[in-house]
N, C-alpha and C positions, 0 to 999 in steps of 0.2 A: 614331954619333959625335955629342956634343952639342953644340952653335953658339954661339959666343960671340956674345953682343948688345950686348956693349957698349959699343961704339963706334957701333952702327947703331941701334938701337933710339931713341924719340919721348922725351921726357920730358912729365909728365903736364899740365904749361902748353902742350907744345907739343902733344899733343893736343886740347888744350883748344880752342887757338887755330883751327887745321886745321877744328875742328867749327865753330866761330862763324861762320867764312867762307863757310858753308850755310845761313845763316839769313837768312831774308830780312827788309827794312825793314819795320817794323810787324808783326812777325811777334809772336803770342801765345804766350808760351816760359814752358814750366815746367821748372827744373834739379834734378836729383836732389839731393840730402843727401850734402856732403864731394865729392871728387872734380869730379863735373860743374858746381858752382858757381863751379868756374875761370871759364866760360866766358862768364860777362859781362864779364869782364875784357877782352876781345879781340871785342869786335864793331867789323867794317870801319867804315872812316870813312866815315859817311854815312847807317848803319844804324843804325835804334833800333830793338831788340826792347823789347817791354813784357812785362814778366816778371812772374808770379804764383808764388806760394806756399801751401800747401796750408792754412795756419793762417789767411790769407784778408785778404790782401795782391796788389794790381794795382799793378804801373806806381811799380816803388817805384826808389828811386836806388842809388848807389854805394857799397858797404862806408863807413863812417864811419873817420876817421882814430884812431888808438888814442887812449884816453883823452876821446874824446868821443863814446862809446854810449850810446844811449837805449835801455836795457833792455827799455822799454815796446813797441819797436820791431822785432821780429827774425821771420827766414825761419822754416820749416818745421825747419831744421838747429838750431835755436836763436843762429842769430849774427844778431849787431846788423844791422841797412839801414838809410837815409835814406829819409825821405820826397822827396819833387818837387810842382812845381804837376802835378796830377792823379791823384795817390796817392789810390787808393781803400783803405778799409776794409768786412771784410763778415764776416759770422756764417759759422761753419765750416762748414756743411751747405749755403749758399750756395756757396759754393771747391768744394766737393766737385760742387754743381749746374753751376757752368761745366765741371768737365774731365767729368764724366758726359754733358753736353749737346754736348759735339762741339764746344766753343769754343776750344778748346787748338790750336795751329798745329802745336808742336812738344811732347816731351818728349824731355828727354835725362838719360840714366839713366847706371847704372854697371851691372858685370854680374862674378858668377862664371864665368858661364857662357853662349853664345847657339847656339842648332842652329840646322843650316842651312834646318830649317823657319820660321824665325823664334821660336823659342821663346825664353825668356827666364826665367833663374833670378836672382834678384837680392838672394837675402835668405836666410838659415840658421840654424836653434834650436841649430847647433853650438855648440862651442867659439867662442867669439870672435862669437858669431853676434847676433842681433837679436829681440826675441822675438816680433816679427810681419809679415809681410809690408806690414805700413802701407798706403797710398795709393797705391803705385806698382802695385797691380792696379788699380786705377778709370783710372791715368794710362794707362797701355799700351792701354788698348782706350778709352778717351774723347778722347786726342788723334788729332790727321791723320797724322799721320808720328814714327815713335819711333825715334831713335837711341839707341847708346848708346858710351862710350866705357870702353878698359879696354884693360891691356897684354894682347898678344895670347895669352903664354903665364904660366899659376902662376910661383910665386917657385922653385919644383921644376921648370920645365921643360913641363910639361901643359900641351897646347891648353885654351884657354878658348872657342875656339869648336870646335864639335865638333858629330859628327852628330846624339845625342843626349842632352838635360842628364841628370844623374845625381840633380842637386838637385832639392829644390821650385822648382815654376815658379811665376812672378810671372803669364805670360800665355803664352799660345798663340797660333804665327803673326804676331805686333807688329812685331815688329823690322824696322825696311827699312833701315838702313844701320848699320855699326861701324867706329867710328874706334878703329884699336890701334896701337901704341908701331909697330909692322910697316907697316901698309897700312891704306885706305880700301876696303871692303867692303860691298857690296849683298847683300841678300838676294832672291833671283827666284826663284821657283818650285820653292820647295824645295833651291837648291842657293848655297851662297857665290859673289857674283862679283867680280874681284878687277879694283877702277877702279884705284887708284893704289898703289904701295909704294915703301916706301924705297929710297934706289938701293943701298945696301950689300949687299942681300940676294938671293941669285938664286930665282927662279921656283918650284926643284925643293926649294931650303932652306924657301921661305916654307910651299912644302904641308906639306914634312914636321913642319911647327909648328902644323899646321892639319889638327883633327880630323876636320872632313868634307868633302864635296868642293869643289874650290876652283877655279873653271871662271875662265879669263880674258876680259875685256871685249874686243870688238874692240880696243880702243886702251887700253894701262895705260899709266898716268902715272906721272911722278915723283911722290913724293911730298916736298916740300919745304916745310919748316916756319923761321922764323925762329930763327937759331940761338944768340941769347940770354936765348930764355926757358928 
């Protein structure tokens, strides 16, 4: 019998947000391309990440109000940023040398797919797909800590996380946490572990949506998201 989510399920700001509230002040944050770029939208009051882009941009500011983009100016994703006092600029093979070098705090990705090894499929020469894996293999193994964010199940129903990807991997064993429209998820030793979930959803519904094993934290949380993003 299939589960209706729609009433219970995250929406993709409120996912967004959920993640930002993980990151710490001063934290060196690189956000994936479309989706994960939510997430400088909602950093806690009080917290400044300094965010990097893979075209080789530091510490750069806030989306620019429409009709005042500096073309000259924009992320990895190709959209516009501001600069700020301390926006750095740097040759591309530099960007590339910080997240190679272990200077990265965080990345936060998008995902097809994440096994409960950590594995991480991110990218497809499919239909609809991308013609390269890009950057985000040097990111998954050059930052400290990779999350990533993504509704928990395909538009068809299929676990996205699951025991093992089907796709081309992006990296092997990376992943230590997944924020999905469902639940807040660790990965430990090879197995899903399940910190927070939506209260809508019970326990035995959230496994059956959850491709591989899905072990529970001593203590699950609510998960509660603000509920006008």
């Amino acid at each position: 019998m299939s589960i209706d989510l729609t009433d219970i399920q995250l929406s993709n700001a409120q996912i967004a947000w959920r993640a930002a509230q993980d990151i710490e002040d001063g934290a060196y944050v690189n956000l994936g391309i479309g989706f994960p770029e939510m997430v400088a939208r909602f950093q806690p009051k009080g917290h400044e990440a300094i965010f990097h882009t893979e075209n080789g941009v530091l510490d750069f500011g806030r989306a620019p109000e429409p009709g005042q983009e500096d073309w000259d100016c924009i992320n990895a994703g190709k959209k516009a940023i501001t600069t700020r006092p301390g926006t750095a600029f740097f040759h591309h093979a530099d960007s590339f040398a910080m997240v190679r070098g272990g200077h990265l705090d965080v990345a936060i990705l998008g995902a097809y797919q994440v096994a409960q090894t950590g594995d991480l499929a991110n990218w497809s020469t499919g239909k609809g797909g991308v013609p390269a894996v890009g950057g985000a293999m040097d990111l998954v193994h050059g930052a400290k800590r990779v999350a990533v964010l993504t509704d928990h199940v395909t538009k068809k129903g299929q676990p996205k996380l699951v025991d093992k990807c089907t796709l081309p991997l992006t990296g092997v064993g990376c992943v230590t946490r997944v924020y999905t429209s469902l639940a807040v998820i660790d990965v430990e030793d090879g197995v899903f572990v399940l910190r927070e979930k939506v209260p809508g959803i019970s326990l035995s519904d959230l496994q059956s949506l959850t491709g591989g094993e899905l072990k529970e934290a001593s203590k699950v949380g609510d998960l509660i998201c603000p509920e006008d993003l």
